[in-house]
N, C-alpha and C positions, 0 to 999 in steps of 0.2 A: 786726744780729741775724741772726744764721744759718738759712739754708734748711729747712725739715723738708720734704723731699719725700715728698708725698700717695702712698699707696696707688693704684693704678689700678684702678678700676671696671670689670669686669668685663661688659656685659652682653648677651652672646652666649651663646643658648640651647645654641648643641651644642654636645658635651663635646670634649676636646681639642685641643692647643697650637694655638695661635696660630700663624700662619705668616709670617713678615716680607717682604713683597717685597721684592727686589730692584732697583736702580733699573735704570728700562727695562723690567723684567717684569711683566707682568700674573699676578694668582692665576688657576691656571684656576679652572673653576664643577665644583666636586665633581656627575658628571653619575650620576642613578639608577639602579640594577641593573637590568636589565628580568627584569623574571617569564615562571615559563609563558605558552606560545600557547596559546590554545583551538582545542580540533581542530577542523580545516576541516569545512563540512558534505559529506557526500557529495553527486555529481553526482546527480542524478534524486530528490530529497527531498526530498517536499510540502514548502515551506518555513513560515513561520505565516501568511503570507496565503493559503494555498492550502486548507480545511477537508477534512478526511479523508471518505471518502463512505463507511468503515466504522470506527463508533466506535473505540480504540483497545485496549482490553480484545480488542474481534473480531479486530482489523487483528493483534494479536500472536498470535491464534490462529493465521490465517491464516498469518502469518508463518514459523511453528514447523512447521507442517503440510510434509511433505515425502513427496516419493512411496511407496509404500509396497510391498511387496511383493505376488504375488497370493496367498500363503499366508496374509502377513497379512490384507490388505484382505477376504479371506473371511469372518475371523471375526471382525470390527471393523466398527461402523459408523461411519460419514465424519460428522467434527464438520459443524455445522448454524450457518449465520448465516442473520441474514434481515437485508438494506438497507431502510427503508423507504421508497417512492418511489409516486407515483401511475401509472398507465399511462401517461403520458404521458412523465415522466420514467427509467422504467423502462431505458429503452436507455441513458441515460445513466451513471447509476446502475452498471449493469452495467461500462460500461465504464472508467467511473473505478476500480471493485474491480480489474479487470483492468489498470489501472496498478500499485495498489498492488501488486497480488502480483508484478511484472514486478521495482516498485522493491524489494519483499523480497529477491529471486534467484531468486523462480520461473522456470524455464524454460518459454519461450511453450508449447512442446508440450507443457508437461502441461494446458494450461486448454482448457475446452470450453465455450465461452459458448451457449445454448439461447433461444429465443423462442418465446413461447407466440399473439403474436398479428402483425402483419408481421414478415417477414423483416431482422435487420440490414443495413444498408447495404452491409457490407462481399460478404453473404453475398448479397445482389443483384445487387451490380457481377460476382463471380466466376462465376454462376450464369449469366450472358449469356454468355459464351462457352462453356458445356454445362457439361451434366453430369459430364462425363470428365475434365474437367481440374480441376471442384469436386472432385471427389472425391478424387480422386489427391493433393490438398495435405491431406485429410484424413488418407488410407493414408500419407503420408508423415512423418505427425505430427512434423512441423521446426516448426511458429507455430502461434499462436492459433486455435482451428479455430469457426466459427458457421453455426449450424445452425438449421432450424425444430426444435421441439420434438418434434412428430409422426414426424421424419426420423428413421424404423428402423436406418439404414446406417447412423449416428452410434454411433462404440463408446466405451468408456470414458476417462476419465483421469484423474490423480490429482484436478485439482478441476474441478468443475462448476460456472457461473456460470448462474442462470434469468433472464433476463428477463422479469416475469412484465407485459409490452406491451401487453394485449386476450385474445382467445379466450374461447371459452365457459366457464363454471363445471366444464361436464364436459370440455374439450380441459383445462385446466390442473390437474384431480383425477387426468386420469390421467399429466399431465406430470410432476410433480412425485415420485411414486414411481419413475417412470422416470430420473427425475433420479441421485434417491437413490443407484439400483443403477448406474448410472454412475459415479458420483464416488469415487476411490479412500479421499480421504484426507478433502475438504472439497466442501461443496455451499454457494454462497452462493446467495439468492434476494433478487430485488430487484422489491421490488410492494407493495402494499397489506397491512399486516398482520393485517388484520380478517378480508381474505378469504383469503388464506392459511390461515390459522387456521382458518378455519372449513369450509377444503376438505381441510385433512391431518386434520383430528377431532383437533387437538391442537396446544398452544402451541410456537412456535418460537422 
């Protein structure tokens, strides 16, 4: 009785001939395309465990906020954020904004960080070896410049940061207008928003 050779069974999902090895050769392993990179994150960029210390809506204010000229800054008044932070946390607070705007591309001399009740750390340490040499890093506005509130010789820049740390009801009602006219572009304040609020006579 004569052979009827079967049909072969096919059952290999993907399409396309078959490839016969060779004796001695192995098939190679058909290896995957690789897809797009995801772009690196930048150096200095809260990453997700690190929480922003000015919500994100603000932080792109911030961001956007760029010096401004004295024609303009005249007849413009400087966007308004408020952190909120107890006195206690208040310096911190502050100084975490002052990351953020560094990691935006602020340049350190345009910020002016303010204290309404101790002096910042920073502005302590520099302050010990006088007056002359504090001030002169101010006059030179190359970095980040901190200040008491009250300190008249403090002149403007594009943003103002308040620490609102302690002081009286009245040293901080007339800090915070003071603030204002300082700040070119942006005024962050970082304190309590109850009392804030209720020392500007209006929501911030």
């Amino acid at each position: 009785m004569p052979l009827i050779p079967e049909e072969p069974q096919i059952h290999e999902s993907v399409p396309g001939p078959r490839a016969t090895p060779a004796a001695g050769r192995a098939v190679p392993t058909p290896r995957p395309v690789p897809g797009p990179r995801p772009a690196p994150r930048r150096p200095g960029t809260p990453g997700p465990n690190r929480g922003p210390a000015v919500p994100p809506s603000q932080r792109a204010a911030g961001d956007q906020a760029r010096p401004v000229p004295p024609t303009e800054s005249a007849s413009s008044a400087p966007q308004l954020q408020l952190i909120p932070a107890s006195a206690e946390g208040a310096l911190d607070a502050a100084d975490e904004a002052v990351d953020l705007l560094l990691d935006s591309g602020r340049a350190p001399g345009d910020i002016l960080v303010l204290t309404t009740g101790g002096q910042h750390p920073w502005a302590a340490h520099e302050l010990s070896f006088g007056d002359q040499s504090y001030w002169a890093q101010h006059d030179s506005g190359e970095d980040v410049f901190y200040a008491a509130a009250e300190a008249g010789r403090s002149t403007g820049r594009p943003v103002v940061v308040v620490a609102v740390n302690g002081g009286t009801d009245d040293a901080v009602a007339r800090a915070l207008p003071q603030a204002m006219s300082r700040a070119g572009a942006l005024l962050i304040v970082c304190g309590d928003p109850q009392r804030i609020n209720a020392l500007m006579g209006a929501g911030v």
